[in-house]
VEXNU-17567 format. One record per residue: y, x, z of N, C-alpha, C, O in turn; residue number from 1. Coordinates in Angstrom, 3 decimals. Example, Ala and Ser with C-alpha at 12.3 -4.5 7.8 and 13.67 -1.06 7.14 Angstrom:
2
      nc2      nc1      nc3     cac2     cac1     cac3      cc2      cc1      cc3      oc2      oc1      oc3 num
   -5.690   13.190    7.800   -4.500   12.300    7.800   -3.300   13.200    7.800   -3.319   14.236    8.465   1
   -2.250   12.850    7.080   -1.060   13.670    7.140    0.030   12.900    7.870    1.138   13.409    8.039   2
//
This chain:
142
      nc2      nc1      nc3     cac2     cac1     cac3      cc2      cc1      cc3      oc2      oc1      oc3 num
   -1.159    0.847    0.000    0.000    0.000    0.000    1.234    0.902    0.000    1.418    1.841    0.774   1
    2.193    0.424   -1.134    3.433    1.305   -0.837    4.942    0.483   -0.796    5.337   -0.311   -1.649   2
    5.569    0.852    0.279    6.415    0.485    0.876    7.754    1.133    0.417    7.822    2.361    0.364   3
    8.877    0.319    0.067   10.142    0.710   -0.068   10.598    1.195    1.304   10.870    0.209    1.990   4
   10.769    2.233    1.908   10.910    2.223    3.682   12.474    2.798    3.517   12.869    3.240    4.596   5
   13.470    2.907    2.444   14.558    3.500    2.424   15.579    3.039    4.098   16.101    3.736    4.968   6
   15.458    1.501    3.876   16.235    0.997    5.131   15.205    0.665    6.176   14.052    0.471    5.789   7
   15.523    0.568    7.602   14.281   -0.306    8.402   14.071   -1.607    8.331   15.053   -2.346    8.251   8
   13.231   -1.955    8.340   12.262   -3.070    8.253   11.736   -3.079    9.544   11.427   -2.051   10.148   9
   11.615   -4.308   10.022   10.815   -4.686   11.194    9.855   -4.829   10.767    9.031   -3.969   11.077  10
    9.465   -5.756    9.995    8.221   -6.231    9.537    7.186   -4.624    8.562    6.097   -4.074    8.727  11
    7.914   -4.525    7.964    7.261   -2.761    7.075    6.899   -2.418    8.351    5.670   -2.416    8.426  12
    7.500   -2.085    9.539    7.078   -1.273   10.811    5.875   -1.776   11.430    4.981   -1.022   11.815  13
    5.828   -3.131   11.545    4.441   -3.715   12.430    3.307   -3.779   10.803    2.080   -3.681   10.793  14
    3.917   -3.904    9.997    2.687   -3.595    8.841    1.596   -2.097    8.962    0.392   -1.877    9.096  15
    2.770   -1.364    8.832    1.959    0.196    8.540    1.379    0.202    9.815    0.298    0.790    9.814  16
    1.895   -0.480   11.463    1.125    0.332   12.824   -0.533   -0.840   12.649   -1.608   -0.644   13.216  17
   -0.272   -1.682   11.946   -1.375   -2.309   12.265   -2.706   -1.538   10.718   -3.918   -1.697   10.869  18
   -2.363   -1.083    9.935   -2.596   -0.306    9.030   -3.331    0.793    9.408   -4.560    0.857    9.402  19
   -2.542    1.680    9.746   -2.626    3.322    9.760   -2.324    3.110   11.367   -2.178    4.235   11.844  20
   -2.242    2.551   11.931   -2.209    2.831   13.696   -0.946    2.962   13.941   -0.261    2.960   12.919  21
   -0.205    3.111   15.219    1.136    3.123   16.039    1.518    5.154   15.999    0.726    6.065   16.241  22
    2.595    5.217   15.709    2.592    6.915   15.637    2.051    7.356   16.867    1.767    6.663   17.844  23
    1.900    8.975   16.676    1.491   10.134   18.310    2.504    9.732   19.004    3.507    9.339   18.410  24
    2.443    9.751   20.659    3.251    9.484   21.221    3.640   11.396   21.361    2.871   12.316   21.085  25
    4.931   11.479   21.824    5.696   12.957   21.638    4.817   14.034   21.974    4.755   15.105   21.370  26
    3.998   13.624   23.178    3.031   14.294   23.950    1.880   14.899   23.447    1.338   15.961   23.754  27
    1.629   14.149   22.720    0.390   13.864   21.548    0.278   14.564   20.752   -0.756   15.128   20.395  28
    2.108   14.722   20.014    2.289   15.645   18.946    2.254   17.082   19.531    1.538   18.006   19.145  29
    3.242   17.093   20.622    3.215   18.238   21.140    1.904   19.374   21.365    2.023   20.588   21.201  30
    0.333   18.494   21.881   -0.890   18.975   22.152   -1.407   19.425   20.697   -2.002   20.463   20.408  31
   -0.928   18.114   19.663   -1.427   18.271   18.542   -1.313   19.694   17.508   -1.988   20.157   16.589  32
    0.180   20.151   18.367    0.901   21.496   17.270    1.643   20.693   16.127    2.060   21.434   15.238  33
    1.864   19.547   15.973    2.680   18.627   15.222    1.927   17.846   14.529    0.745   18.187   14.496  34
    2.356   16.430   13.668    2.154   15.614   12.978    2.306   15.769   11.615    1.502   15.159   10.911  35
    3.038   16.354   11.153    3.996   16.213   10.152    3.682   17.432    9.312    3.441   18.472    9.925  36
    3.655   17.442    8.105    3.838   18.308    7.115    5.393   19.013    6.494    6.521   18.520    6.468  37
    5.099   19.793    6.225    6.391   20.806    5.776    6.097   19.789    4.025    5.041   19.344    3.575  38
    7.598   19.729    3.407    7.528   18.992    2.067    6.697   19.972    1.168    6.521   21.157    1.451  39
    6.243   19.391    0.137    5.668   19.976   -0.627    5.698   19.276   -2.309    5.899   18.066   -2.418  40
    5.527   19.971   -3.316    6.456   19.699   -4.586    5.003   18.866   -5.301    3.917   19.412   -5.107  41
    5.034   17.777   -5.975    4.494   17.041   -6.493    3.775   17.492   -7.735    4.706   17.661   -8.522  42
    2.926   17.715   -8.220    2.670   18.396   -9.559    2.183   17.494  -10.689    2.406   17.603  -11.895  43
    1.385   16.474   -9.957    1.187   15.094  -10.721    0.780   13.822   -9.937    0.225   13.895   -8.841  44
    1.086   12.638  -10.555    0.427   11.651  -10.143   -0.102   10.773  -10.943    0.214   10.777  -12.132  45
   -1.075    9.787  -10.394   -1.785    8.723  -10.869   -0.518    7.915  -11.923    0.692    8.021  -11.726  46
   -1.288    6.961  -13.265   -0.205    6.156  -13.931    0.587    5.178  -12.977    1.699    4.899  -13.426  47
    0.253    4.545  -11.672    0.345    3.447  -11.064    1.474    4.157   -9.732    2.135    3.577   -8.871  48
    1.322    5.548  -10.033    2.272    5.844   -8.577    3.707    6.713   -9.850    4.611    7.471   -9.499  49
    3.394    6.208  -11.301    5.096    7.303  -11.518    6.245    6.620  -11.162    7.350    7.128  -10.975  50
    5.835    5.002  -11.041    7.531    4.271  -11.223    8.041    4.787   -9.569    9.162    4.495   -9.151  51
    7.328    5.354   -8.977    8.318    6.501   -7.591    8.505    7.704   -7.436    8.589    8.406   -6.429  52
    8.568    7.915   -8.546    9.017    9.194   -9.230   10.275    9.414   -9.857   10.650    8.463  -10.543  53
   11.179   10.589   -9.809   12.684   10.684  -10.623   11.983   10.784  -12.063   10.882   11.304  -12.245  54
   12.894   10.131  -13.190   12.714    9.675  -13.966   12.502   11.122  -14.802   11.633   11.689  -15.464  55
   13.597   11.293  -14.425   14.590   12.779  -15.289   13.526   13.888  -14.610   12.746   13.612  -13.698  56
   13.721   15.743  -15.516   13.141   16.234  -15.234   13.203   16.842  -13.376   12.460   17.793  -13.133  57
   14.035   16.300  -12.225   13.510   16.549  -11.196   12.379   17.302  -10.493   11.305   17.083  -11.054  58
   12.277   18.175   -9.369   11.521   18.622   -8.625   11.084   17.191   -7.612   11.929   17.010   -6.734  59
   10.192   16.403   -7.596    9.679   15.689   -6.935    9.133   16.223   -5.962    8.318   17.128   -6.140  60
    9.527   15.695   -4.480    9.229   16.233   -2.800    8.092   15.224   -2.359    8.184   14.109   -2.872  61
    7.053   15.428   -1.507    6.360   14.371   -0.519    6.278   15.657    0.473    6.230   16.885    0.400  62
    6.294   14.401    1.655    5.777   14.934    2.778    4.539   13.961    3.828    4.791   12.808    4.180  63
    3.640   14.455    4.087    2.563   13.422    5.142    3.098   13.534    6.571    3.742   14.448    7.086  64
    2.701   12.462    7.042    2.961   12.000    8.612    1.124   11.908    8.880    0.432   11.750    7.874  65
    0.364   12.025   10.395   -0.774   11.856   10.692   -0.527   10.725   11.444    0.475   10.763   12.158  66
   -1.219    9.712   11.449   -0.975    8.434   12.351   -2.493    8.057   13.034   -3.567    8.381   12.527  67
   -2.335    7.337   14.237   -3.889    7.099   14.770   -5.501    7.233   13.855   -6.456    8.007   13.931  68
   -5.121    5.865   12.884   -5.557    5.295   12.179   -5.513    6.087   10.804   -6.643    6.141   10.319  69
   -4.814    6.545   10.241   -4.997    6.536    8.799   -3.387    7.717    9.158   -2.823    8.077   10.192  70
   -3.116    8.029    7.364   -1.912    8.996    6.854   -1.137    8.569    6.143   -1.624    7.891    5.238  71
    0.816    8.751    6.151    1.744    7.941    5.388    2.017    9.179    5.042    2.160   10.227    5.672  72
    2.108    8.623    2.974    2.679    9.818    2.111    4.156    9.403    1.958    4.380    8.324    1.410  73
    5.313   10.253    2.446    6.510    9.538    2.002    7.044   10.218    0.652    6.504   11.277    0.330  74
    7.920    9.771   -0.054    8.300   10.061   -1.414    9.291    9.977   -1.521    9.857    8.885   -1.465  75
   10.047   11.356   -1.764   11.131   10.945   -2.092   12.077   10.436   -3.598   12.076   11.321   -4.454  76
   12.771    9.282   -3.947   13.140    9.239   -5.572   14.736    9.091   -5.205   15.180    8.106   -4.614  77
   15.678   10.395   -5.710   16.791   10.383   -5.456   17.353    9.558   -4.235   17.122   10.287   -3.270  78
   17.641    9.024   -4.021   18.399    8.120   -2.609   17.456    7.123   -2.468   18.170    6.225   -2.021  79
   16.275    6.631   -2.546   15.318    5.979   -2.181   14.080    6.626   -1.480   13.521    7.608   -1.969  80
   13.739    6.132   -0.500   12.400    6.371    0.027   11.396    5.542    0.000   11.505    4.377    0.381  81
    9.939    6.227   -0.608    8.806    5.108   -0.229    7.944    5.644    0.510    7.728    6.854    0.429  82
    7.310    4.877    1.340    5.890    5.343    2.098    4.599    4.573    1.659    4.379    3.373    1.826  83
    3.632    5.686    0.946    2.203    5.087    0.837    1.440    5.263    2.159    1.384    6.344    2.745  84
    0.757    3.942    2.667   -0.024    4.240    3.805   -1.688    4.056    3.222   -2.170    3.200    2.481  85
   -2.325    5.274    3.917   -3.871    5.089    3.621   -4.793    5.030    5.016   -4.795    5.851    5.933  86
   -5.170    4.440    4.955   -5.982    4.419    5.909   -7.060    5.421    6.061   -7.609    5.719    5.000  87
   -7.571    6.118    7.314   -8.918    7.034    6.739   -9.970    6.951    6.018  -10.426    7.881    5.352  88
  -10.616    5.393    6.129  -11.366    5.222    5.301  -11.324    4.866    4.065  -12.121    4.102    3.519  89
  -10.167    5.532    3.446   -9.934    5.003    2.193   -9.644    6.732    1.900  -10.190    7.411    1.030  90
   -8.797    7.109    2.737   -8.450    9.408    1.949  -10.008    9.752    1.814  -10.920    9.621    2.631  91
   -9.999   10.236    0.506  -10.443   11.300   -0.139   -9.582   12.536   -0.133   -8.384   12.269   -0.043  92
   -9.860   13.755   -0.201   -9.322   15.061   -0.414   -9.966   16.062   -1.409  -11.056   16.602   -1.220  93
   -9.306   16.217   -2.303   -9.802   17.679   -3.123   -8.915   18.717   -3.334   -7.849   18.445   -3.885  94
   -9.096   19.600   -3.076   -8.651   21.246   -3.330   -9.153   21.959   -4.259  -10.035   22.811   -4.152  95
   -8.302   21.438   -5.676   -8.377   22.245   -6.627   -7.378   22.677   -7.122   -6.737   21.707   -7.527  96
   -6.901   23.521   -7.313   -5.831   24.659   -7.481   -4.473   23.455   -6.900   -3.914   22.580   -7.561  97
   -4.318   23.746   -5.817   -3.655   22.648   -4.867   -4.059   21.912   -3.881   -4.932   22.411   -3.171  98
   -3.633   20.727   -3.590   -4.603   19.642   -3.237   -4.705   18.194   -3.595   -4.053   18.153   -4.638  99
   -5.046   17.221   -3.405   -5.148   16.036   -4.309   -5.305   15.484   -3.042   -5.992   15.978   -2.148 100
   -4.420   14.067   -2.949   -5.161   13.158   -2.059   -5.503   11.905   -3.439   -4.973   11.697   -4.530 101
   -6.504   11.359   -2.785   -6.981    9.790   -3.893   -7.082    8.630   -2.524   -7.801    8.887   -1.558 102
   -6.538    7.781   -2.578   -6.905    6.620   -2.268   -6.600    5.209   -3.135   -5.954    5.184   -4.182 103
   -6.971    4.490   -2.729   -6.685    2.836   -3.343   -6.702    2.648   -4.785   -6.060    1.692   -5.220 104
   -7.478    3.577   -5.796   -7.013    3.461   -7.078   -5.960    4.492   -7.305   -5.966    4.757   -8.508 105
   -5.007    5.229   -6.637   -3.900    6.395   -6.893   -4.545    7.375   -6.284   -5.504    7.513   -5.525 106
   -3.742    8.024   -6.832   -3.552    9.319   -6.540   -2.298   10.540   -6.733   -1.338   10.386   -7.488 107
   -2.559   11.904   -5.791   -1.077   12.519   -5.684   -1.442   14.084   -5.603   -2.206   14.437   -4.705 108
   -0.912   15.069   -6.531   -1.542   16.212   -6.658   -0.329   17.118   -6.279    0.828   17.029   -6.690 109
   -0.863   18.009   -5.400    0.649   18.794   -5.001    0.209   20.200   -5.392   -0.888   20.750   -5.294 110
    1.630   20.713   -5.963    1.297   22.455   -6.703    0.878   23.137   -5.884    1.308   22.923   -4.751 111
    0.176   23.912   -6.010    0.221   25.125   -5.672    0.743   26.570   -5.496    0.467   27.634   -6.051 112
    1.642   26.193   -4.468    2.581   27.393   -4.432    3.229   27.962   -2.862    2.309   27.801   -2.061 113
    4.094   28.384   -2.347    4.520   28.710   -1.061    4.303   27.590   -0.238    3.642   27.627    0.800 114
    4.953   26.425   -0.780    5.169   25.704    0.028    4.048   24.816    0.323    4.196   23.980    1.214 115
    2.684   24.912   -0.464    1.747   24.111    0.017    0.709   25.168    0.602   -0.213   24.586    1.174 116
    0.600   26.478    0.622   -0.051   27.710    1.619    0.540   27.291    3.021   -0.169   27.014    3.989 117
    2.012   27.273    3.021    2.570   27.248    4.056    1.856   25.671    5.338    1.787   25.816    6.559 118
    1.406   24.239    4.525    0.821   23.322    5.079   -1.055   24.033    5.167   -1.765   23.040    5.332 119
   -1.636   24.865    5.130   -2.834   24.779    5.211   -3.005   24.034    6.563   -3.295   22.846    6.699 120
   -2.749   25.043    7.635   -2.988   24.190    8.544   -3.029   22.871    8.869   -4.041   22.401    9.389 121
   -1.698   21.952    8.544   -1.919   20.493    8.680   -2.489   20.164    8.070   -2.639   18.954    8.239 122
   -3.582   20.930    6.491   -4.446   19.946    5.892   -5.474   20.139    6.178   -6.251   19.497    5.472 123
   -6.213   21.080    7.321   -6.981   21.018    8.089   -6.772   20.234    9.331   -7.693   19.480    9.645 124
   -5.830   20.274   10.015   -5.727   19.417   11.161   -5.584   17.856   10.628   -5.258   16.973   11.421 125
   -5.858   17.561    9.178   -5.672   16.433    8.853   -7.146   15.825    8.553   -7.537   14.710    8.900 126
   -7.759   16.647    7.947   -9.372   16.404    7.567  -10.476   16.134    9.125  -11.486   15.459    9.326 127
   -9.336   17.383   10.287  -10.447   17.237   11.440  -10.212   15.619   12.104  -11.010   15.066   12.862 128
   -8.832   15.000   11.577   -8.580   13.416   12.311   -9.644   12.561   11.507  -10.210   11.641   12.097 129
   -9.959   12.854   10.072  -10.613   12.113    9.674  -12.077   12.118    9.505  -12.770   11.410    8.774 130
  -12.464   13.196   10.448  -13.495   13.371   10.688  -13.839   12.456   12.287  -14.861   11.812   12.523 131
  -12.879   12.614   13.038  -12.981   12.340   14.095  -13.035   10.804   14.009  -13.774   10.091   14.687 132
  -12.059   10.349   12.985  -12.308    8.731   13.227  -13.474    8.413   12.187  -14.060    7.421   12.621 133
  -13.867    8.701   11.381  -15.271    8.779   10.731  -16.539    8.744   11.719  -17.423    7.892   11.811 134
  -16.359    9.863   12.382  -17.284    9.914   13.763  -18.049    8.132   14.196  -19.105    7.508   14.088 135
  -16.306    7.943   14.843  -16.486    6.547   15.654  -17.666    5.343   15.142  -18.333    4.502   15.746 136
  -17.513    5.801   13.527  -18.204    4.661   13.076  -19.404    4.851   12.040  -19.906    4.289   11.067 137
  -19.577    6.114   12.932  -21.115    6.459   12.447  -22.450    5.639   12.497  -23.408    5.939   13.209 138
  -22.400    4.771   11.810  -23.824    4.151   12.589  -25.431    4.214   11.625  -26.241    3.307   11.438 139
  -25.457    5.665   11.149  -26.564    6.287   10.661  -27.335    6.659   11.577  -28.399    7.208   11.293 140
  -27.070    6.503   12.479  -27.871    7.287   13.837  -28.359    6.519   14.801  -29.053    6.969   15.713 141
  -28.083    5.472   14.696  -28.636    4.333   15.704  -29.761    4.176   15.565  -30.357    3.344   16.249 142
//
């Protein structure tokens, strides 16, 4: 689901927490080593995610947030903001010369360059949340 989030919304707000979960509380983040990703430059996307894209030749920015539940990709298009929310059981991840997230039918491929070396870490501390809530609902083992 992607959200115009430029202004607040009450309603966008109780959408995404019931979605992707209620954010880390400060504490949370703090234990966590942070939530949040450093921006990183867009290299391609799915046909269904360009109309949030600058039209013109632009450097296109996203950055991820980690939420209970699931991960919000925000986007930036000149003076507009959108947020895609995925839930965990919907991210896929591939790392090929970059990284790729896929969910819902889209998808979002970020270059490979300083600025996405510089996120390794959060895209490991992002795979271990979705491992962890994967965990919960293991029921191969019963």
């Amino acid at each position: 689901m992607i959200l115009n989030t430029t202004y607040n919304n009450k309603e966008h707000k109780q959408l995404l927490s019931d979605l992707v979960g209620n954010p880390f509380s400060f504490f949370e983040s703090v234990r966590m080593k942070g939530i949040g990703s450093k921006r990183m430059i867009i290299d391609e996307v799915s046909p269904n995610l360009q109309p949030y894209l600058n039209i013109v030749s632009d450097i296109n920015y996203s950055n991820i947030e980690l939420r209970q539940k699931g991960i919000l990709v925000f986007i930036n298009k000149g003076l507009q903001n959108f947020t895609w929310a995925i839930p965990y059981y919907h991210l896929v991840m591939y790392k090929i010369n970059g990284a790729s997230i896929h969910a819902q039918g889209k998808f979002i491929h970020f270059k490979n360059n300083r600025t996405f070396k510089e996120n390794k870490r959060f895209f490991e501390k992002m795979l271990d949340e979705k491992i962890k809530h994967d965990e919960k609902y293991n029921f191969q083992n019963l």
